[in-house]
OpenMM code with the backbone's topology and positions (N, CA, C; nanometers):
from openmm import Vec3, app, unit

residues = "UNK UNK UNK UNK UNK UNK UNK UNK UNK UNK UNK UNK UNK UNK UNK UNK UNK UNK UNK UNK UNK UNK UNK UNK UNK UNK UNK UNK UNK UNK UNK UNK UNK UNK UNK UNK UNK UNK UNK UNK UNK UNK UNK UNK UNK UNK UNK UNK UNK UNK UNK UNK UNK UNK UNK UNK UNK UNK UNK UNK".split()
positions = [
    Vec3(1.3105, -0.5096, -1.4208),
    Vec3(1.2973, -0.4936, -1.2781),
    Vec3(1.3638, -0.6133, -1.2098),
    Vec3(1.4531, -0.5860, -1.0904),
    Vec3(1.4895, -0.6827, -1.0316),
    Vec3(1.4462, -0.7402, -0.9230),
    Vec3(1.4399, -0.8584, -0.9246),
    Vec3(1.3758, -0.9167, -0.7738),
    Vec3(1.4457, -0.9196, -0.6529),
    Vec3(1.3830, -0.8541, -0.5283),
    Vec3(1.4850, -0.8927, -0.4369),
    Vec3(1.3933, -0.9176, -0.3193),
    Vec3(1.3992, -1.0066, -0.2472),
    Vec3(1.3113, -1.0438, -0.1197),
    Vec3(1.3547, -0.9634, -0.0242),
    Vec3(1.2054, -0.9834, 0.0270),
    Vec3(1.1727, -0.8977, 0.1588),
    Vec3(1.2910, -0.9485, 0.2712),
    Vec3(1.2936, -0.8470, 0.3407),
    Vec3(1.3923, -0.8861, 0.4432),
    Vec3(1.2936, -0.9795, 0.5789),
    Vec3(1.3695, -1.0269, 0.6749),
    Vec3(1.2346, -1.0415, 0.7775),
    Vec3(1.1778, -0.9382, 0.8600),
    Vec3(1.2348, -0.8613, 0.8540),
    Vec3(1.1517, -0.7529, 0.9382),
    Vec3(1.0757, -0.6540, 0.7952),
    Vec3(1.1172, -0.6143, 0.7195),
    Vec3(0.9904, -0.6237, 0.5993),
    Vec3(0.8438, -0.7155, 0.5507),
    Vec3(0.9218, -0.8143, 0.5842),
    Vec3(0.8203, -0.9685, 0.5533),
    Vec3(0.7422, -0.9289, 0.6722),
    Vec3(0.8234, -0.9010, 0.8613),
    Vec3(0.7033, -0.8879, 0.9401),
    Vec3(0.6326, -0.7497, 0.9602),
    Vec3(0.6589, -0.6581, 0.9035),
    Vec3(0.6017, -0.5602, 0.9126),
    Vec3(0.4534, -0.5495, 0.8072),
    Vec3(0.5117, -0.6294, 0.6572),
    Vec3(0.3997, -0.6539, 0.5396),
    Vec3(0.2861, -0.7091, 0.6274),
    Vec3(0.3318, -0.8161, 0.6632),
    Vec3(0.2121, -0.9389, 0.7593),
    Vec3(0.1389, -0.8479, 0.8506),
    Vec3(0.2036, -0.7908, 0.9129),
    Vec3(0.1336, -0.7205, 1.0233),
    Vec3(0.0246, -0.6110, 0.9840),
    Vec3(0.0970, -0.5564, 0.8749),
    Vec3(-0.0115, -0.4268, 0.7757),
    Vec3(-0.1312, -0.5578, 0.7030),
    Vec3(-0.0900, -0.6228, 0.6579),
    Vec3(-0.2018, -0.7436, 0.5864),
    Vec3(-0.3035, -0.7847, 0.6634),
    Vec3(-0.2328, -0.8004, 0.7899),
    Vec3(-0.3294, -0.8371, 0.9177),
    Vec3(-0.4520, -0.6789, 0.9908),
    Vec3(-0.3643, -0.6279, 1.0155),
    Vec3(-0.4757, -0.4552, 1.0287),
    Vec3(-0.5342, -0.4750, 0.9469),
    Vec3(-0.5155, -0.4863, 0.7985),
    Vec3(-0.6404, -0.4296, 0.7015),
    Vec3(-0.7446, -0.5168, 0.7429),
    Vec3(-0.7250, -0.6925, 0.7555),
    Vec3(-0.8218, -0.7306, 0.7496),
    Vec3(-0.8799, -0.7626, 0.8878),
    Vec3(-0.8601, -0.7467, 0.9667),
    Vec3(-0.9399, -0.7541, 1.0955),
    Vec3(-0.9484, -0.5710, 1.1716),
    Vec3(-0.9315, -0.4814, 1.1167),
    Vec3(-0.8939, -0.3429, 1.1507),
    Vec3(-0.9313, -0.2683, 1.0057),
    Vec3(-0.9299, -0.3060, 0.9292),
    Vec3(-0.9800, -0.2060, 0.8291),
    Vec3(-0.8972, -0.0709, 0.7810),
    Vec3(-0.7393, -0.1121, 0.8546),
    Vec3(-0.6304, 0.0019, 0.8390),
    Vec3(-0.5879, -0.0221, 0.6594),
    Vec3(-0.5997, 0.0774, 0.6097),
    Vec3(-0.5423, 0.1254, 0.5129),
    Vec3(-0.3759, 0.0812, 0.4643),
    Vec3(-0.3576, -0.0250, 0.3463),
    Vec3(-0.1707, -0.0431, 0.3719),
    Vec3(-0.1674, 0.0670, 0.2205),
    Vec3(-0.0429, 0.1822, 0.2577),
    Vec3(-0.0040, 0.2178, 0.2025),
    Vec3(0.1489, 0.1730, 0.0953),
    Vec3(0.1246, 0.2289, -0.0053),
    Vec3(0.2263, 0.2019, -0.1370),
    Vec3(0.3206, 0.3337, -0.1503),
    Vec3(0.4188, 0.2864, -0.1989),
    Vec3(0.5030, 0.4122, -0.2672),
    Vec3(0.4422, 0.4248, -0.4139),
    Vec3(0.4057, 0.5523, -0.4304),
    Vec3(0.3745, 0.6069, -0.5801),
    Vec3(0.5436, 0.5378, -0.6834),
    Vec3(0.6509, 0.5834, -0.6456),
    Vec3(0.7755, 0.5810, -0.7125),
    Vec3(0.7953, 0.4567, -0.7797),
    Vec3(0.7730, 0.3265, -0.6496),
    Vec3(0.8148, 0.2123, -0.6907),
    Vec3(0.7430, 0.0984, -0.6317),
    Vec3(0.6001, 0.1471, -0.5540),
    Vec3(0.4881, 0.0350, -0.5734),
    Vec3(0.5408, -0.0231, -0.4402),
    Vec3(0.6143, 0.0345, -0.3670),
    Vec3(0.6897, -0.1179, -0.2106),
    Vec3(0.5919, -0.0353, -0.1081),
    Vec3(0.5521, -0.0780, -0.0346),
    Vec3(0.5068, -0.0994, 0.1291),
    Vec3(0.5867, 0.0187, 0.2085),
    Vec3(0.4532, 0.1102, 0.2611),
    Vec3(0.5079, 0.2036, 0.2675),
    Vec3(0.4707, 0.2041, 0.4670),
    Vec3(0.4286, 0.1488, 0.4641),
    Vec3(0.2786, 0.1164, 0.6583),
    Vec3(0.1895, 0.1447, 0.6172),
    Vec3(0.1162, 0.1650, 0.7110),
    Vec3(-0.0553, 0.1679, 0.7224),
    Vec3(-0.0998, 0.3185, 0.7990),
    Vec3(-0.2864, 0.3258, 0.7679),
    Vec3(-0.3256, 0.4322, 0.8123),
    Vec3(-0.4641, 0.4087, 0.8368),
    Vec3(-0.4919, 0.4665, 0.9331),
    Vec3(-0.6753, 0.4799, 0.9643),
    Vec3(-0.7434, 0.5762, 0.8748),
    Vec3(-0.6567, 0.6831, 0.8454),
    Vec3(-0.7501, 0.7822, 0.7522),
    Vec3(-0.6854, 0.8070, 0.5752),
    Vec3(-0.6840, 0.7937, 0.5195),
    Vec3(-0.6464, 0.8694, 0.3748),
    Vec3(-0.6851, 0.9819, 0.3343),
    Vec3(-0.5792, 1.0808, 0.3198),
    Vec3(-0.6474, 1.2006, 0.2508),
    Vec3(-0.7407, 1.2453, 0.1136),
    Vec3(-0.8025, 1.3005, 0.1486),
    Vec3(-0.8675, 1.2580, -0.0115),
    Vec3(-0.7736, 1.3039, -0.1683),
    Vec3(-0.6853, 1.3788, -0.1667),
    Vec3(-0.5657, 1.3863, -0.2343),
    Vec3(-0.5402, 1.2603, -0.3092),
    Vec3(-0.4614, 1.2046, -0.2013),
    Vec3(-0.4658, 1.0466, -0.2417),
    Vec3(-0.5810, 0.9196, -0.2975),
    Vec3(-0.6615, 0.9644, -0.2471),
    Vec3(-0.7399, 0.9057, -0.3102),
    Vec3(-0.8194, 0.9394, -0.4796),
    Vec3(-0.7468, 1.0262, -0.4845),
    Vec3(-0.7983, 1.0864, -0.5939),
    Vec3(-0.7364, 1.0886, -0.7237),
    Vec3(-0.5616, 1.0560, -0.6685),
    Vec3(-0.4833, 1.0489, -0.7221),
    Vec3(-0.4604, 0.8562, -0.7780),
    Vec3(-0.5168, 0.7802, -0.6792),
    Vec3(-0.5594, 0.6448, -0.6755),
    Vec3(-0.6494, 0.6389, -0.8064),
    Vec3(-0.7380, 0.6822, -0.8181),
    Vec3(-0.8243, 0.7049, -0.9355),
    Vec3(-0.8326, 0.7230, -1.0178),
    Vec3(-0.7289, 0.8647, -1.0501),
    Vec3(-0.6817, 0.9002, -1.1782),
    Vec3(-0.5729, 0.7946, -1.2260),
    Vec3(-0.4803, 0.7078, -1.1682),
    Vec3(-0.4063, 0.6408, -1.1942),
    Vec3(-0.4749, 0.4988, -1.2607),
    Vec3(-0.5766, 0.4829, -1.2441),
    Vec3(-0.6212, 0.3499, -1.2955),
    Vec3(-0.7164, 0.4198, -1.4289),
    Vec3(-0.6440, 0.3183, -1.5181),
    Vec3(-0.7117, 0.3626, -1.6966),
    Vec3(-0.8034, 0.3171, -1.7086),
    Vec3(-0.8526, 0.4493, -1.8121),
    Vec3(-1.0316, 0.3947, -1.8378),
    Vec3(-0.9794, 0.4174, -1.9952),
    Vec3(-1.0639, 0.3078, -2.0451),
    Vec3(-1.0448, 0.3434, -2.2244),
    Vec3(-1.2141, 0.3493, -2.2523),
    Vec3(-1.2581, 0.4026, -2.3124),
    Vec3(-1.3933, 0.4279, -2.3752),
    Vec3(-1.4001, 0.3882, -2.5454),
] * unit.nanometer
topology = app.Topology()
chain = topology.addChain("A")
for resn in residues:
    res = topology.addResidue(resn, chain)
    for name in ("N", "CA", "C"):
        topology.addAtom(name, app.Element.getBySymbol(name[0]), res)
């Protein structure tokens, strides 16, 4: 994987979604594809959230 920095209007858009979540409680969304910053949301479908779930491994 290659590294490539945020641009500044990426960098201020991240900050700004970082900032909602934590004083706003907005939701920052991801790309499934490749994990980058996708904006933010007040609601999540439960789809997604479900799909959030199944994606994280459980080993027994």
């Amino acid at each position: 994987m290659d590294f490539r920095p945020l641009t500044e209007t990426e960098r201020k858009e991240l900050v700004n979604a970082l900032r909602g979540n934590a004083q706003d409680g907005l939701t920052v969304l991801m790309d499934r594809a490749n994990t980058g910053f996708i904006g933010t949301t007040e609601e999540v479908p439960d789809e997604e959230v479900i799909n959030a779930i199944r994606s994280v491994p459980c080993h027994y």
